[in-house]
C-alpha positions as CSV (number, residue, x, y, z in Angstrom):
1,X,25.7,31.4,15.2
2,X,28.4,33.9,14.9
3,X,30.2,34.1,11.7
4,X,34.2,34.8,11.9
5,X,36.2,37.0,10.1
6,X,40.3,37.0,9.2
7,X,41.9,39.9,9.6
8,X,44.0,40.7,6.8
9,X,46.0,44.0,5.9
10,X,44.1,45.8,3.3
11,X,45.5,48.2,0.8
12,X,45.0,51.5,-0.6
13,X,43.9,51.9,-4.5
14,X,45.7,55.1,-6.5
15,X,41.5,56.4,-6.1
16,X,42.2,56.2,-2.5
17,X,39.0,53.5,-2.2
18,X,39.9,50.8,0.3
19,X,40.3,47.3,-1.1
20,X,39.2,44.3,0.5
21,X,40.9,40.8,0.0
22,X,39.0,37.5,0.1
23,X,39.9,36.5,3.5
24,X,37.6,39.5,4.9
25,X,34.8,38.2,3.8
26,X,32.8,36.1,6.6
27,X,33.3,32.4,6.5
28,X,30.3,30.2,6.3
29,X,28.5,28.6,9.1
30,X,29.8,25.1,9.9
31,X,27.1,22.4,9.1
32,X,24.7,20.9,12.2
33,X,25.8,17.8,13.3
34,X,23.5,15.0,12.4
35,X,21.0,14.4,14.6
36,X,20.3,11.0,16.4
37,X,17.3,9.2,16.2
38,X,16.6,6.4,18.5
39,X,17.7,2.4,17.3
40,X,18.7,4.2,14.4
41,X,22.1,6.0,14.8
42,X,22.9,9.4,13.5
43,X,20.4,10.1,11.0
44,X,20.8,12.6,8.1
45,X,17.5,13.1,5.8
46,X,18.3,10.4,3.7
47,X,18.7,8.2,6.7
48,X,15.7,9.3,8.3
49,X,13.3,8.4,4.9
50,X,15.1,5.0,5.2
51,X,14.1,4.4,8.9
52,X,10.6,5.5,8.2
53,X,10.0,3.6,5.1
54,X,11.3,0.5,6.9
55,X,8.6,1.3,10.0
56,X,6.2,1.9,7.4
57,X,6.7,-1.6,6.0
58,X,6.7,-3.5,9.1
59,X,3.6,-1.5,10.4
60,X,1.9,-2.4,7.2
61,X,2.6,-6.1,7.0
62,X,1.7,-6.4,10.9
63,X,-1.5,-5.3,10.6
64,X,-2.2,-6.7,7.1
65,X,-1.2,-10.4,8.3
66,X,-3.7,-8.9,11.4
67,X,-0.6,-9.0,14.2
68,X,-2.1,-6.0,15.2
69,X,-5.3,-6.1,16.0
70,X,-8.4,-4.2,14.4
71,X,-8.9,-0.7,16.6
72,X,-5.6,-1.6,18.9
73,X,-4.3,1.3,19.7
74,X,-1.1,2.5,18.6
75,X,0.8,4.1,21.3
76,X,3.8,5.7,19.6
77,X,6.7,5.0,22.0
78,X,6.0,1.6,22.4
79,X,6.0,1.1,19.0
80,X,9.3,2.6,18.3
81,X,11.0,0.2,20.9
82,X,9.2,-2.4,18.9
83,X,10.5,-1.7,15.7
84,X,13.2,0.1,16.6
85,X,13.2,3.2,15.3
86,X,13.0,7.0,16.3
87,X,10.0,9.1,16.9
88,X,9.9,11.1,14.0
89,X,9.9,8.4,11.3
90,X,7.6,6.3,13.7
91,X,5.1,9.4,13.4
92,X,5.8,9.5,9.2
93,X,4.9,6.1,8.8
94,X,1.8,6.4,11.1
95,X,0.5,8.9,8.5
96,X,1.4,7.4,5.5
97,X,-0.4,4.3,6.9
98,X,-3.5,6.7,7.6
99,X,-3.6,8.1,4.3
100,X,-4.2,4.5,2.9
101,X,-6.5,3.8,5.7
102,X,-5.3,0.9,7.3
103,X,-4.5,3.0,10.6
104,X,-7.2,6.4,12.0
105,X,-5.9,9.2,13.6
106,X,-8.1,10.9,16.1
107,X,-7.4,13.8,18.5
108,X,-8.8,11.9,21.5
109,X,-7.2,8.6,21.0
110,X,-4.0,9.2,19.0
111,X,-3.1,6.2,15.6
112,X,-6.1,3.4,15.9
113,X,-5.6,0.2,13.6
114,X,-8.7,0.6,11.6
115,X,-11.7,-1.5,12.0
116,X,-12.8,-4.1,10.1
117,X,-16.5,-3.0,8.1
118,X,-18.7,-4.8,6.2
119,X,-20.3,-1.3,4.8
120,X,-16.8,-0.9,3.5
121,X,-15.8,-3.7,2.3
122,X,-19.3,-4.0,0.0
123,X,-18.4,-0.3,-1.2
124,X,-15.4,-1.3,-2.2
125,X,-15.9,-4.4,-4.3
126,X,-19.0,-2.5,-5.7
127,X,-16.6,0.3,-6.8
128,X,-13.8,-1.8,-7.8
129,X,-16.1,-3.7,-10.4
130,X,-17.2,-0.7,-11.7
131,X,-13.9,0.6,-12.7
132,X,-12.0,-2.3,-13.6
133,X,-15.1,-2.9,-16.0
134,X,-14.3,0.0,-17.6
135,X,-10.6,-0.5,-17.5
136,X,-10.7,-4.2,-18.9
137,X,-13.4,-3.6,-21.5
138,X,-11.6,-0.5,-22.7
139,X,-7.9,-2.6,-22.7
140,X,-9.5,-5.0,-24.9
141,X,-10.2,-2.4,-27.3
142,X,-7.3,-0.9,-27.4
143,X,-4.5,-3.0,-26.4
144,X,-2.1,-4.5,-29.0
145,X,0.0,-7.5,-28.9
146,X,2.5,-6.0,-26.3
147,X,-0.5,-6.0,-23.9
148,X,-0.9,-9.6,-24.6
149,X,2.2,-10.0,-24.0
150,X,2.1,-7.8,-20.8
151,X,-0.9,-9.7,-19.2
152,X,0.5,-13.3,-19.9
153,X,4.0,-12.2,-18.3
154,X,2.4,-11.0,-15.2
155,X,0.1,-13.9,-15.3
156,X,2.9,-16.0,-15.3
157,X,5.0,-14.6,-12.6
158,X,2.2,-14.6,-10.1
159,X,2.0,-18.3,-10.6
160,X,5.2,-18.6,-10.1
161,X,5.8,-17.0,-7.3
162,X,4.1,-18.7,-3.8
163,X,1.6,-16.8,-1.6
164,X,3.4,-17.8,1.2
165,X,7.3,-17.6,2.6
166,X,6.5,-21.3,4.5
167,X,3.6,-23.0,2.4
168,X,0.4,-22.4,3.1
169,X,-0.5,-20.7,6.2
170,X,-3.9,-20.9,7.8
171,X,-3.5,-18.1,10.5
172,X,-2.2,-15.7,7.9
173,X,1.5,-15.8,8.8
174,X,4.4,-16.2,6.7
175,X,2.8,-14.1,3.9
176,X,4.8,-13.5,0.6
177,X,5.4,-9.6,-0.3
178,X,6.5,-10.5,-3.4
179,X,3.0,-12.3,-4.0
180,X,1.6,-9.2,-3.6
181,X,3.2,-7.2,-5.7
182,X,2.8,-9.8,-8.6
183,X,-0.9,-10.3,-7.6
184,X,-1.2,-6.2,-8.3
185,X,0.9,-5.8,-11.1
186,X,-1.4,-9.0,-12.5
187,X,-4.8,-7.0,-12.1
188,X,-3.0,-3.9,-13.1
189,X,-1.7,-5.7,-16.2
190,X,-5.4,-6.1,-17.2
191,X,-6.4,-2.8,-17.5
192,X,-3.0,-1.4,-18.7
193,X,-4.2,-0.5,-22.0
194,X,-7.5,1.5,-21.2
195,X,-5.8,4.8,-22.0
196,X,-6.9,6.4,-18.8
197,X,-4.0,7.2,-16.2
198,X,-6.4,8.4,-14.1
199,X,-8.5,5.2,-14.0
200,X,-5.4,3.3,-13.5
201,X,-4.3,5.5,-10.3
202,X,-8.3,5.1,-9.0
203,X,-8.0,0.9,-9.5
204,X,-4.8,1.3,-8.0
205,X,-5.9,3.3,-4.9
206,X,-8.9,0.5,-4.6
207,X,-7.0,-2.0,-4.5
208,X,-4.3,-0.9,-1.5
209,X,-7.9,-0.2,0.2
210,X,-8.9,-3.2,0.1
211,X,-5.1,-5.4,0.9
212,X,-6.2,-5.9,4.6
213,X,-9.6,-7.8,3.7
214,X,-7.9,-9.5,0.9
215,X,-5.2,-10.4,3.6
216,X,-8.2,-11.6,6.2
217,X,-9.7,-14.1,3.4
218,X,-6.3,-15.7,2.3
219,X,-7.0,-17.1,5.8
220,X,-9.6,-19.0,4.3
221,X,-8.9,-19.5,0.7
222,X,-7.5,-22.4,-1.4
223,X,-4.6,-21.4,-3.0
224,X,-4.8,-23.7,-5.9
225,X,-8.7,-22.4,-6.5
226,X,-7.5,-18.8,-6.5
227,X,-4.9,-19.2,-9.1
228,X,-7.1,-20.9,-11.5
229,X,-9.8,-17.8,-11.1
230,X,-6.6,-15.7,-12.1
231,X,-6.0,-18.2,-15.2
232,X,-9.4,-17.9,-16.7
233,X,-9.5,-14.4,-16.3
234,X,-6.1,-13.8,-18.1
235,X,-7.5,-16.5,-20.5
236,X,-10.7,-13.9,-21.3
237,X,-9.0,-11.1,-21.8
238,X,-6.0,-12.4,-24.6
239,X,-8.6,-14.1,-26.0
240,X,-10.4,-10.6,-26.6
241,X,-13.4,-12.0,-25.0
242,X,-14.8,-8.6,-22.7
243,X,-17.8,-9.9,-21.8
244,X,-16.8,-13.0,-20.0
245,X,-13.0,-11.6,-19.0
246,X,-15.6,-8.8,-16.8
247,X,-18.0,-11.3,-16.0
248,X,-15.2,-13.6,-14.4
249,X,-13.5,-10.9,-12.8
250,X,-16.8,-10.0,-11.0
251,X,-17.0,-13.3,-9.8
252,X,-12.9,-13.3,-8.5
253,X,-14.7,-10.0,-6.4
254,X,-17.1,-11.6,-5.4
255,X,-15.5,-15.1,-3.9
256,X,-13.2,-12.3,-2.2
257,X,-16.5,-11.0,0.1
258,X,-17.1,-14.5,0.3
259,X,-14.1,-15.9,2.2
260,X,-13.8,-12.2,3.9
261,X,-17.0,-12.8,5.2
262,X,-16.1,-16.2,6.4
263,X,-13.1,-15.6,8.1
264,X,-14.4,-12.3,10.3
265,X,-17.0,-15.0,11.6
266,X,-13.9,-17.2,12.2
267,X,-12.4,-14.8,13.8
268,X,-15.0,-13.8,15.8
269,X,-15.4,-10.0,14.4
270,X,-18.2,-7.8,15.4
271,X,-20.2,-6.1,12.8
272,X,-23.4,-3.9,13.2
273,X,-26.4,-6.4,12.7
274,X,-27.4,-4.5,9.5
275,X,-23.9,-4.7,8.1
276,X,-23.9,-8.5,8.9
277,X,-27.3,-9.0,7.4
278,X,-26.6,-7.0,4.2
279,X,-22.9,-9.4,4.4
280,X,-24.5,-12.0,4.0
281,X,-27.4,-11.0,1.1
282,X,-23.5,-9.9,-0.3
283,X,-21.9,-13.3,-0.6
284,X,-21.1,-13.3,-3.9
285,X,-22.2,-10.2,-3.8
286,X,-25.0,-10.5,-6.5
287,X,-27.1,-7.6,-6.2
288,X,-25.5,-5.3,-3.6
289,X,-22.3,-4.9,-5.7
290,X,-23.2,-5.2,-9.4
């Protein structure tokens, strides 16, 4: 872009130097004009982080509440007519859907929802025991009364607050993102005090790993049954009591693989015959996960 210039008179200093007044010095460069995305309007950066996070949260839900299909395949344009929103924060919250592993990118075949694994799922719950035994044991330790207090407030909100928008649900629909965040800020209330941020952000990354199999068994699972698990765990750990506050929370692991399990076979999922087989030795997950 050229940049213009005022002409001005200019005067002579007694030196004889030439002095040059303000208006001779090149004006700036007008600012681009925003650029439009599609659905969303004129977009300016702030705008487009807004339309991405909101494609970002649909996507999620979608295929967390398995709308979209294990391995569908996610053909960009046709998703942004979906959701309504431009290509470029379609494509920003394909990644950021990658990088938590609910969707694969592949050069052949584009965004894939991820597939549902029995290998993973043990790996997970194996890991996730490990650490939060760690975490909890090491809370209990350390944690003062404003733990206590932290663990019976999030205790308390997550019972309050219902798993789902219309009652219970047995197809997985009408699912409660506010239960969610209270069910994490519950289990992250647990190991709060283990003086390890780094542990905290590992738990943390576990347990958005393993939302979509959590989502698959609330299919399955008793509501009521769940939330007393939850009670006798927070119960455990005020009380101080390590041993059965980890021993209780293996077990809330384990019912998870349980009902996952259940409700893959319910929903007709294919699985490698050695995953199924070592599924099923998991159920509970007794040996392959301790």
């Amino acid at each position: 872009m050229k940049s213009t210039k005022t002409k001005v008179a200019s005067t002579t200093a007694p030196s004889g130097r030439r002095q040059t007044s303000r208006a001779d010095i090149p004006a700036a460069p007008s600012a681009p004009a925003p650029r439009v995305e599609k659905g969303g309007g004129a977009t300016t950066g702030s705008g487009k982080t807004t339309l991405a996070l909101s494609a970002y949260s649909r996507l999620r839900e979608d295929i967390l509440n398995v709308t979209l299909q294990p391995n569908a395949k996610l053909r960009i344009r046709e998703l942004c007519e979906r959701y309504e929103v431009g290509l470029s924060p379609m494509r920003e919250a394909l990644s950021r859907l990658a990088s938590e592993g609910l969707v694969v990118q592949t050069a052949q075949r584009g965004f894939t929802v991820a597939s549902f694994s029995v290998q993973e799922l043990i790996e997970l719950v194996r890991t996730k025991k490990w650490l939060n035994e760690i975490g909890v044991r090491e809370s209990i330790i350390h944690g003062d009364a404003a733990w206590e207090e932290g663990v019976l407030l999030a205790f308390h909100r997550l019972a309050k607050t219902p798993r789902f928008l219309d009652g219970e649900s047995d197809d997985g629909s009408g699912r409660n993102a506010d239960w969610n965040t209270a069910h994490l800020a519950f289990h992250t209330s647990l190991i709060d005090a283990c003086r390890s941020e780094w542990l905290k952000s590992f738990c943390r990354t576990l347990f958005t790993a393993s939302e979509r199999y959590r989502a698959v068994a609330r299919m399955k699972s008793e509501p009521t049954k769940r939330l007393d698990e939850h009670r006798q765990i927070m119960e455990a750990a005020v009380s101080r009591d390590g041993d059965l506050a980890v021993r209780l929370l293996n077990t809330h692991f384990d019912n998870t693989v349980t009902l996952v399990l259940a409700s893959l076979e319910r929903l007709g999922e294919s699985a490698e015959p050695e995953a199924k087989r070592r599924g099923r030795k998991a159920r509970g997950v007794g040996a392959s996960a301790q």
